[in-house]
C-alpha positions as CSV (number, residue, x, y, z in Angstrom):
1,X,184.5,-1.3,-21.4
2,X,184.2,-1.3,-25.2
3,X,185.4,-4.5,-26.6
4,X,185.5,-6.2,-30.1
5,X,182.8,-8.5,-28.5
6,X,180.1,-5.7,-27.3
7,X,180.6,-2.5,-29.3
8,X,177.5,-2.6,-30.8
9,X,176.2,-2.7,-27.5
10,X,178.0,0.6,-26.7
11,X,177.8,4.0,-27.2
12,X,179.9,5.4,-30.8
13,X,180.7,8.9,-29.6
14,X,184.8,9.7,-29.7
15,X,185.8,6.2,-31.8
16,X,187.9,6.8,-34.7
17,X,185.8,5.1,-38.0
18,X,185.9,5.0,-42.1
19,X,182.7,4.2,-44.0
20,X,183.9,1.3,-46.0
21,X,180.8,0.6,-48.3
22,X,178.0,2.7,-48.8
23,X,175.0,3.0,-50.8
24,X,175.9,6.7,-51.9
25,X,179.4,6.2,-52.8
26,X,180.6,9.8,-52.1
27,X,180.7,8.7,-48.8
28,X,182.7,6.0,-49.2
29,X,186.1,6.7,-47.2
30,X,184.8,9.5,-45.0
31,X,187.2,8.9,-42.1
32,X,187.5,11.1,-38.6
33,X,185.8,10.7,-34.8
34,X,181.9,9.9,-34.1
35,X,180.9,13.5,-32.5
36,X,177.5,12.4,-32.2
37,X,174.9,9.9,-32.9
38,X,171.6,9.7,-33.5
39,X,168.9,6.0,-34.0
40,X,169.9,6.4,-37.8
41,X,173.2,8.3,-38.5
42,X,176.5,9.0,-37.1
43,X,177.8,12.5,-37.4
44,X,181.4,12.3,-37.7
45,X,184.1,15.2,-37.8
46,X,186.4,14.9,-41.2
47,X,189.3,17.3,-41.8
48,X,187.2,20.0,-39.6
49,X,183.7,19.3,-41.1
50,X,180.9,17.8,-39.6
51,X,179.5,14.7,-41.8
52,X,176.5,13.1,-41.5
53,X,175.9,9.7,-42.2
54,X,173.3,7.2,-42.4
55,X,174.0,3.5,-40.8
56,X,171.8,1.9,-42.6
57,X,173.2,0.4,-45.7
58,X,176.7,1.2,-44.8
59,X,179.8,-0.9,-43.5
60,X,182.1,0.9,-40.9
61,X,185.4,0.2,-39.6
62,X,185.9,1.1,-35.8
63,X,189.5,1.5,-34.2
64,X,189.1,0.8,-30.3
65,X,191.1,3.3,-27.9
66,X,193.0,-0.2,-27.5
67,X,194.1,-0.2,-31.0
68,X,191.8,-3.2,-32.5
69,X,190.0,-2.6,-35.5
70,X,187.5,-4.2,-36.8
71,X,184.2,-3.7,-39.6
72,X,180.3,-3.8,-38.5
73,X,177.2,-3.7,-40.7
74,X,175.5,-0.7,-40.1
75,X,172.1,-2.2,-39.8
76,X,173.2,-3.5,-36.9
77,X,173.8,-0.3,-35.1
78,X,170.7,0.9,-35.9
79,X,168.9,2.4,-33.1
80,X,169.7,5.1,-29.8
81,X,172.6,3.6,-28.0
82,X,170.2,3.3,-24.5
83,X,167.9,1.4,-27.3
84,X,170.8,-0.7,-28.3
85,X,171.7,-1.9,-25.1
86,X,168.4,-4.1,-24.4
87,X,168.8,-5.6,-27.8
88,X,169.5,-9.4,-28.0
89,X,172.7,-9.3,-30.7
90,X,172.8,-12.3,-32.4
91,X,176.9,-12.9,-33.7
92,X,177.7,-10.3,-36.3
């Protein structure tokens, strides 16, 4: 179950997110749902488009099916999600 705690440790695909900082700041507020995900983007669906973004060098905010929010570094979600899981996270 996806959690606050472990969602780095999960798989992305069908959360809600907005890219809060970025590097390129034309992304900056690109909000919609993760349709995929790849070891270094995220391709996320905004206002019937298909977005790609990088993680690295980004800041995302996640909303949980459960309603909790919260914001995660995207260097920390680099990698394939199967990849993701064996990592030792220390606390972000």
């Amino acid at each position: 179950m996806r959690r606050l705690e472990n969602l780095p440790r999960h798989e992305l695909i069908g959360l809600e997110v907005e890219v809060l900082e970025s590097e390129n700041k034309v992304e900056e507020g690109i909000k919609g749902k993760i349709v995929d995900e790849r070891k270094s983007v995220l391709k996320v669906e905004c206002k019937g488009e298909e977005k790609t973004v990088r993680k690295k060098g980004r800041v995302f905010r996640f909303k949980l099916p459960s309603g909790e929010e919260c914001k995660v570094k995207g260097s920390i979600l680099k990698g394939r999600p199967e990849e993701r899981i064996k990592k030792k996270l220390r606390k972000w």
